[in-house]
C-alpha positions in Angstrom: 9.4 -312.5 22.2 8.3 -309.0 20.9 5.2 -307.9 21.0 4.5 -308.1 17.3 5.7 -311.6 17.4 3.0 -312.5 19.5 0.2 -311.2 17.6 1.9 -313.2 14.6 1.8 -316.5 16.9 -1.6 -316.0 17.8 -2.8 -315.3 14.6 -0.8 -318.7 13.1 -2.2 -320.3 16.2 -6.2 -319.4 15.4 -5.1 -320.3 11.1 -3.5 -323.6 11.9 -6.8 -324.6 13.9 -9.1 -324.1 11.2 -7.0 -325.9 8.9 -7.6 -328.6 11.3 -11.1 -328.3 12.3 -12.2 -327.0 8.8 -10.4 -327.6 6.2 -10.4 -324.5 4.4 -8.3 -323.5 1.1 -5.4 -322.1 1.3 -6.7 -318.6 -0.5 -10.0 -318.1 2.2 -6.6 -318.8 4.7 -4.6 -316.5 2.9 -7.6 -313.4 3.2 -8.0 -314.5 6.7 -4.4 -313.8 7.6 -4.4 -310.8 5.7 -7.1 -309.3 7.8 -5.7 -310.1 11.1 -2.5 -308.9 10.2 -3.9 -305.6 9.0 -5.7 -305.1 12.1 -2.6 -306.2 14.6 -0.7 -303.5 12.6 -3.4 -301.0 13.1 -3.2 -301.5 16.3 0.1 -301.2 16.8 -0.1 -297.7 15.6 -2.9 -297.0 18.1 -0.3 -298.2 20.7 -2.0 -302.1 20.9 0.7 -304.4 21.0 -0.7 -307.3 20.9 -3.9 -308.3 18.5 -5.2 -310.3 21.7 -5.2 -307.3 23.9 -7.6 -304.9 21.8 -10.4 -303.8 23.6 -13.8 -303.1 21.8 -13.3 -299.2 21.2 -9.7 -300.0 19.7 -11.4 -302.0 17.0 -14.6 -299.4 16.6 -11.3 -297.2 16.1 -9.8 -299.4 13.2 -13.4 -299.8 11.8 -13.7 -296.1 11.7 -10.4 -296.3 9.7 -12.2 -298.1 7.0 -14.6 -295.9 6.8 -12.1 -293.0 6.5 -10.8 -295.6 3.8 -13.9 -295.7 1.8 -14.0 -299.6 1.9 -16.6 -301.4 0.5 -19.1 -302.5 3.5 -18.9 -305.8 2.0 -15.1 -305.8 2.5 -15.9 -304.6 5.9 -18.2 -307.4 6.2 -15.9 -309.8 6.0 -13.3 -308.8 8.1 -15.8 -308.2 10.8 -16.3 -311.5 10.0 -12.9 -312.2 10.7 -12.4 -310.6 13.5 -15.2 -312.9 15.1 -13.9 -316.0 14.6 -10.9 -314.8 15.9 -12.1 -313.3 19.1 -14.0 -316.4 19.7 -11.4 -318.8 19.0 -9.6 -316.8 21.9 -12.6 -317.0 24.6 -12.7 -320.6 23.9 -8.9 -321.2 24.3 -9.1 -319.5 27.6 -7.0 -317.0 26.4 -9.0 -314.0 26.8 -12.1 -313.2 29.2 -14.3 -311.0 27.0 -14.8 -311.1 23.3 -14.3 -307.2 22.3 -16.1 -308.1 18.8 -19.4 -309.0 20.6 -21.0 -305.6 20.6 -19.8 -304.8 17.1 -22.8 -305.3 14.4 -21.5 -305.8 10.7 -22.4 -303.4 8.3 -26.0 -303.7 6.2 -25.1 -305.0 2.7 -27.8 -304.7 -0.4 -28.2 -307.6 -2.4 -26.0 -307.6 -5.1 -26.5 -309.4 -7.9 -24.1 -311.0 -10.0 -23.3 -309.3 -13.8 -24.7 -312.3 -15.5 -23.6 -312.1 -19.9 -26.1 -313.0 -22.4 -26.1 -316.3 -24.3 -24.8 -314.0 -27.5 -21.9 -312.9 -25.7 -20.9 -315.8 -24.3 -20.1 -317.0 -27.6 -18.6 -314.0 -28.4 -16.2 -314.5 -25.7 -15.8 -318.1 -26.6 -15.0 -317.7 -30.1 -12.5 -314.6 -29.2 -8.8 -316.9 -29.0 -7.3 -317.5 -32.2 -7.3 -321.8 -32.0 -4.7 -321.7 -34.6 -2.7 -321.1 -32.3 -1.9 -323.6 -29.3 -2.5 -321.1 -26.7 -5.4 -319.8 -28.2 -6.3 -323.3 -28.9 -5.6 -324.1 -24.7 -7.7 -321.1 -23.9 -10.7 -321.6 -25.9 -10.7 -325.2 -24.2 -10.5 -323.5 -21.0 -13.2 -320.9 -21.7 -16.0 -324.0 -22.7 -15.2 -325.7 -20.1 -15.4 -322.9 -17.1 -18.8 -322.1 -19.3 -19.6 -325.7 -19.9 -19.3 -326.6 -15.8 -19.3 -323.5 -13.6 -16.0 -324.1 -11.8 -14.4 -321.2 -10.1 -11.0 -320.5 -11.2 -8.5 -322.0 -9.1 -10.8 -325.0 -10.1 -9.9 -324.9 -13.6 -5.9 -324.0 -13.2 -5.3 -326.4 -10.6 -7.2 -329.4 -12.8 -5.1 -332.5 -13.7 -5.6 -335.2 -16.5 -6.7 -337.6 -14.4 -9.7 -335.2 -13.1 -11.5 -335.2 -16.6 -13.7 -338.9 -17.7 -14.4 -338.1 -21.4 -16.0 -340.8 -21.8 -18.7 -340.2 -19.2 -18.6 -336.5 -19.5 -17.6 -335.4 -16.1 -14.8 -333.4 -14.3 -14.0 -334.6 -11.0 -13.4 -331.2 -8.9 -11.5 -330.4 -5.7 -13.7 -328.0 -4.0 -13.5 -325.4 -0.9 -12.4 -327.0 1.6 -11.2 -330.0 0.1 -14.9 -331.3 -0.6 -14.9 -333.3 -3.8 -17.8 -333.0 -6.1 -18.2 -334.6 -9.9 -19.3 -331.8 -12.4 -20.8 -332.8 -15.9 -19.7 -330.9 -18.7 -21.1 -330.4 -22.2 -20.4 -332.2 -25.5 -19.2 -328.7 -27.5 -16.6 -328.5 -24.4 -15.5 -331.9 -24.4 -15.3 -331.8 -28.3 -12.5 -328.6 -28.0 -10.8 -330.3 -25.1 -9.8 -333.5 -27.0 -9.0 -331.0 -29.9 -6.5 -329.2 -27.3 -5.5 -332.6 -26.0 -4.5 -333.5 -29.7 -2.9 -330.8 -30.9 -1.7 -328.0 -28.2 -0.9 -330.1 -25.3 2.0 -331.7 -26.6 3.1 -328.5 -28.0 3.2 -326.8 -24.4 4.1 -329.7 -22.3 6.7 -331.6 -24.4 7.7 -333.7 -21.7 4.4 -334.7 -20.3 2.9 -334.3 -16.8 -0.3 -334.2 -15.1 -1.6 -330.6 -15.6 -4.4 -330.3 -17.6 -3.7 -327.0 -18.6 -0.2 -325.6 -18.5 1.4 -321.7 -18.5 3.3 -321.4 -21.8 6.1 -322.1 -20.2 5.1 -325.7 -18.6 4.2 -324.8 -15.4 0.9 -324.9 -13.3 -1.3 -321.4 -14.6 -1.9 -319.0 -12.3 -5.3 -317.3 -11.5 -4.3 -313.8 -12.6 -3.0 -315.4 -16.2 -6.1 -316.5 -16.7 -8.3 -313.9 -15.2 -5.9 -311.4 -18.2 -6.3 -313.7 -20.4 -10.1 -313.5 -20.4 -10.3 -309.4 -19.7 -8.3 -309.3 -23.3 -10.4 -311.5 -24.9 -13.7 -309.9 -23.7 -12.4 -306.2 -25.2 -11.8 -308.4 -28.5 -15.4 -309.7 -28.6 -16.7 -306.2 -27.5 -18.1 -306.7 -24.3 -18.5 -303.7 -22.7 -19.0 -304.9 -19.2 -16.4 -306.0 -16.9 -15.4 -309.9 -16.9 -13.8 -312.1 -15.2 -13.5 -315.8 -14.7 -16.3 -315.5 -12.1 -18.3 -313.9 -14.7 -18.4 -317.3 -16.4 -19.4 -319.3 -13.8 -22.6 -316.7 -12.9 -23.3 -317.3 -16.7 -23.7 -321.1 -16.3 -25.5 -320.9 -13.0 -28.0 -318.5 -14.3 -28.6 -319.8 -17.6 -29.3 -323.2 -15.9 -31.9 -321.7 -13.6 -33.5 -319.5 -16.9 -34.4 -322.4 -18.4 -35.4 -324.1 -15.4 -32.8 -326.3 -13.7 -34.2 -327.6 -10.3 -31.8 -324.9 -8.1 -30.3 -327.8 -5.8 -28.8 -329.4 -8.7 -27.3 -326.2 -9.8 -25.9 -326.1 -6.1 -24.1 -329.2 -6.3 -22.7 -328.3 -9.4 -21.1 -325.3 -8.2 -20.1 -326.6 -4.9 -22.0 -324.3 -2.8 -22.5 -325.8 0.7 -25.6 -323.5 1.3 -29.0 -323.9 -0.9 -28.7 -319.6 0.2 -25.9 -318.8 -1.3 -27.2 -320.4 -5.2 -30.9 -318.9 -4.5 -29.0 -315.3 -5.4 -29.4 -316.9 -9.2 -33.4 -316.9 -8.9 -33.7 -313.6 -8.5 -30.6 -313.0 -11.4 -33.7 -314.9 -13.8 -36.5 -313.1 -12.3 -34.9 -309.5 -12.9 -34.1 -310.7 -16.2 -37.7 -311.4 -16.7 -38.8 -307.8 -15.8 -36.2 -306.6 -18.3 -37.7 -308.5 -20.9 -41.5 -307.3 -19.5 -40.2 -303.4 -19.1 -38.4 -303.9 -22.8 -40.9 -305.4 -25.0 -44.6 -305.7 -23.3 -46.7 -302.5 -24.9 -47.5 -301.2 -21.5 -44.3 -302.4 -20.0 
């Protein structure tokens, strides 16, 4: 078996165990092999053959060709991250002595906090498909109900008829890491989902089947259909800013903490296994709060 080989196997070997152990979705899997595979072919060219043989100045050398890179330190972050796990896994399997990651400190990262839109352009956004149309009429359904429940995007494409209780208002949701989590949703966005169930569906899946929300041509949507679906409909309502799918889930999060949602609530509605990870949305409404002081208070 070639060299390169091996770094594949090992790299399979470390993916297939957190599959087991973890459960994690196949895109955080997908990242995670990317990285190691970019590093294992780094290596290579530093005359590493195998990924499990790197020693801690040939990874300070492949760090230092990120930085040549200009990648973003939170990129760098998490494939230092990465790298870790890895490593570990290895010490643990008895398959190496010394984890060469040990002495390597991530980069510092600032807070960064997420672009949140206004209740005004939210709207705007949601009113931008033409529902005349059954596509636009699919899409606007889409758009309330990513607003509506805060689901990330693969979320929402991958949802089936079965997921969605109109009649008690919730959206049963397939989580990272296969965690399942029931997510109430609004009447405005269960009102355009029974209009799209009534009168676009049928159109763009003729012959039936358990997606919820179907490409035009019948098949499961992907992520980046979406995610250019809502970047044309953002220029149409004249947002300026960048948006994505994500965008709409930081604009439910943080206006459910603006007017004062209790913040564990608003974790379990987005599925966040860390109370951390949704407290980034307190200090969205507090520097929203100083925007309003700076803005309008006479000796802001």
């Amino acid at each position: 078996m070639g060299s390169q080989a091996k770094s594949t196997e090992e790299i399979n070997a470390y993916l297939e165990s957190l599959w087991l152990e973890r459960g994690l979705a196949e895109n955080t899997l997908s990242a995670y092999r990317r990285d190691l595979t970019d590093t294992a072919n780094l290596l290579q060219a530093l005359g590493i053959n195998q990924i499990s043989a790197a020693g801690e100045g040939d990874l300070l050398e492949v760090l230092n060709d990120r930085q040549k890179r200009q990648l973003s330190p939170r990129s760098t972050a998490r494939w230092l991250s990465t790298l870790k796990g890895f490593y570990r896994h290895l010490v643990l399997q008895q398959k190496i002595v010394v984890d060469p990651t040990h002495q390597i400190h991530h980069p510092k990262l600032g807070r960064t906090l997420p672009s949140a839109l206004s209740t005004d352009q939210v709207e705007a956004l949601l009113d931008a498909p033409d529902v005349d149309t059954p596509l636009g009429l699919r899409d606007r359904a889409m758009l309330e109900i990513l607003y509506a429940s805060g689901l990330r995007i693969t979320e929402l494409v991958t949802l089936e008829l079965t997921n969605v209780n109109q009649r008690q208002g919730v959206i049963r949701v397939m989580g990272k890491g296969n965690k399942e989590r029931l997510v109430p949703t609004g009447e405005a966005a269960l009102d355009w989902l029974a209009r799209y169930l009534r009168d676009a569906r049928p159109e763009l899946l003729p012959a039936g089947g358990p997606m919820l929300f179907p490409s035009r041509r019948g098949r499961v949507m992907t992520r980046q259909t979406f995610w250019h679906a809502i970047r044309r409909y953002a220029v149409r309502a004249g947002i300026q800013q960048k948006v994505s799918p994500h965008t709409l889930r930081h604009a439910f999060a943080t206006h459910l903490v603006d007017n004062g949602a209790d913040l564990r609530a608003v974790q379990m509605m987005l599925g966040h296994a860390d109370l951390s990870t949704t407290q980034i949305y307190t200090h969205v409404a507090n520097q929203r709060l100083k925007n309003l002081v700076l803005q309008h208070h006479p000796r802001g």
